[in-house]
Each structure stands twice: as structure tokens, then as C-alpha cells.
N, C-alpha and C positions, 0 to 999 in steps of 0.2 A: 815753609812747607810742612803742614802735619805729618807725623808718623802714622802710616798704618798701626791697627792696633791687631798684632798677630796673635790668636789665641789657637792652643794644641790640646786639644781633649783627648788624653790616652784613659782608659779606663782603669780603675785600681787595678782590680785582677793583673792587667797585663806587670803594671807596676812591681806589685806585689811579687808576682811570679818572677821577677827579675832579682829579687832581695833576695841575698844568701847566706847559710850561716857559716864562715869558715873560721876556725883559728878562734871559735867561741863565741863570733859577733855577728853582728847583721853586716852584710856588705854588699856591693854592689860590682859588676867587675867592670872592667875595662872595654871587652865585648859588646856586655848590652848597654851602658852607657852609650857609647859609640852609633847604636843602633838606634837610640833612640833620641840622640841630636843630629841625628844625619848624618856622622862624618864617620870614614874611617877607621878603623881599630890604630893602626898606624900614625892617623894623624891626630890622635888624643893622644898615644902614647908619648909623640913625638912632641907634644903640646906641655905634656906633666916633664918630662923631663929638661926640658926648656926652662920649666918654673919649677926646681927640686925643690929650692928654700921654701917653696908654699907649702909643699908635703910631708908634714914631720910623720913620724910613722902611726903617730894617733888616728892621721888623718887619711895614708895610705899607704898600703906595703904588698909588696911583689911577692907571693908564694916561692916559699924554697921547693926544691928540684923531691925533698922528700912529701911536701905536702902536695905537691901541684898531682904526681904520681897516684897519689893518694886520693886526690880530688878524682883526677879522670877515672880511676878507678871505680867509684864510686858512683858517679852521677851515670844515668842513665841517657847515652846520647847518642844521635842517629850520624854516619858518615857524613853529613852535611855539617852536625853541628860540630863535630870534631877538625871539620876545616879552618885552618888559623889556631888551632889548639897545640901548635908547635911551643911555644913558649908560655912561661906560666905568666898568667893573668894579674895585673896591675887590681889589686883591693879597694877599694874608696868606701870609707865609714860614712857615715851622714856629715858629718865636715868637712870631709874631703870631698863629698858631692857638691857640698856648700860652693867650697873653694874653685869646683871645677867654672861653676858660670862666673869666674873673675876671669878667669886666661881661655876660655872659650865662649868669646863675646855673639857666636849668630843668635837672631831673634830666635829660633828653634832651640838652641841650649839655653835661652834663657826662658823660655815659658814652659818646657819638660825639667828643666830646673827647680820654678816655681813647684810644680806638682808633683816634683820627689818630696822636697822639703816637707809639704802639705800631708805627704804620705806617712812618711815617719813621725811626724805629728802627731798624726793620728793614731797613728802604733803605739807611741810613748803614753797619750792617756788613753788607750784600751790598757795596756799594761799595769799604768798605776789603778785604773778603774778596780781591774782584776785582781791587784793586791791586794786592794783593801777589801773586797770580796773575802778572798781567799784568809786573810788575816781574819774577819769574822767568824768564820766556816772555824778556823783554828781553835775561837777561842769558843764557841759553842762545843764542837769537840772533845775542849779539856773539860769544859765544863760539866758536859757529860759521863766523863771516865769513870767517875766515881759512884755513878746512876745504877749502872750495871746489874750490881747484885740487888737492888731495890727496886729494880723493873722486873727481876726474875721473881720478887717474893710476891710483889701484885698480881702477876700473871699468874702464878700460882694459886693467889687466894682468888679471881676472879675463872678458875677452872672448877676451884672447888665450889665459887658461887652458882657456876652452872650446873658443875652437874646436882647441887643441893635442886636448885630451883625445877630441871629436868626429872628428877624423884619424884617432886612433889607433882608437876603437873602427869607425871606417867601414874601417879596413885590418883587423882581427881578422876582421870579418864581411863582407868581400867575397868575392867565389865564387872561388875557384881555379884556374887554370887550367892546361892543359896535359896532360903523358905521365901517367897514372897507371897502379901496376905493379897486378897482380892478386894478389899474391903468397898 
């Protein structure tokens, strides 16, 4: 019997907007994860802790009671979204998203899976993109530091070239004065 071939088109934005920076890093929580394989808050949680050895803390770590405080503080969230905000949120780095479609096998975590991975992807070479941007821009920069006082002496001598050249065209066109013959 073939497999249907399940495809979940969530759009970056939505994606995107679910990526957080906590504790310094990009992360994902527990919540929207949750939301966006269809299952549960509970029953992911109860899924990662099932499979702890999968999770070393590179790959996912549970906010301390000072950060989590910290977080709600912070984020700007409506009395609906603070529902289930009783306990601090399970983190997942992009390996730990990785890891999550091994121990949560439905077709829906695995094709919203696909297109986290796809997302961070593409995050990773926007960033190196921008590096190396941003490295040029530097070194044009230094390059320039030393320009400074030698742009100020040009601009200087092309102020004096104007107003020389303004003299002479205000003496071409001033009115003339005096005897003039009839001849």
C-alpha cells in the first residue's frame, strides 16, 4: 500500500515568529513546538522526558525559576497566552528540534520538522551572508580612518576653487561702468 504523501505548508513568518532568543541563543519552546505538530504541551513534554539521554543541554534546557520569571516579565503576552505559563518552558536549540522528529514519529512532526530545519538554514546563511558583508564594510572603514584629514584639506581647496571661480564669473557679469564712446 503507498503512503500518502503528507505535505504542511506553515509559512516562514509564522516560523520565524515562533524562534526565540533566550539564555543568548535562538530557541524554540516547548509551547509552540507543541502547536505546531498538533500535540499537546504535555504530551511533548512527557515525550522529551521519556527520551532525557536524547537531550544533553546543548540540545535542550528547561528555564530556571530566575530566567523563566524573567522571560514572563518581559514578553508581552495576552491572558490567553499566559495560559499553560505555569511552569517554565522546555528550550530546544535547532538539535534539539532535530532530535524531537526521532521520538515524535506523526506525519505532522515530521514534515513541520522538515521546515524548522529548512528555516534555520536559512538563518545560518543569511548570517554568514551578513558576515562577510559586514567584515567588508569593516575593512573599508579602517581603510578610510586615516582619509579623514585629507578629505577635509580637498574640500577645503575645492571651496576655495569655488569661490575663485564665482569672483571671476561675478567680474565677467558685473555692469560696467563709465564714458562710453558712440562710435
Amino acid at each position: 500500500m503507498a503512503k500518502k504523501n503528507l505535505t504542511i505548508a506553515i509559512p516562514h513568518e509564522v516560523l520565524m515568529s515562533k524562534i526565540r532568543e533566550v539564555c543568548g541563543g535562538k530557541v524554540m519552546l516547548d509551547r509552540d513546538l507543541a502547536a505546531l505538530y498538533g500535540v499537546e504541551t504535555r504530551v511533548l513534554k512527557q515525550a522529551v522526558r521519556r527520551n532525557l539521554d536524547r537531550f544533553p543541554e546543548d540540545f535542550m534546557f528547561e528555564m530556571d525559576k530566575e530566567e523563566f520569571q524573567s522571560w514572563r516579565s518581559q514578553s508581552v503576552m495576552s491572558k490567553e497566552d499566559r495560559k499553560g505559563l505555569r511552569y517554565a518552558p522546555f528550550c530546544f536549540t535547532e538539535q534539539g528540534v532535530a532530535m524531537l522528529s526521532s521520538i515524535l514519529n506523526s506525519p505532522t512532526a515530521i514534515q513541520v520538522n522538515i521546515q524548522i530545519m529548512r528555516l534555520f538554514t536559512k538563518m545560518r546563511q543569511l548570517i554568514s551572508s551578513h558576515q562577510e558583508f559586514f567584515k567588508q564594510l569593516e575593512e573599508i572603514r579602517s581603510s578610510v580612518r586615516g582619509h579623514d584629514d585629507q578629505l577635509q584639506i580637498i574640500f577645503e581647496y575645492l571651496k576655495q576653487f569655488e569661490a575663485i571661480k564665482q569672483q571671476e564669473l561675478d567680474q565677467q557679469n558685473r555692469q560696467k561702468i563709465g564714458y562710453k564712446r558712440g562710435d
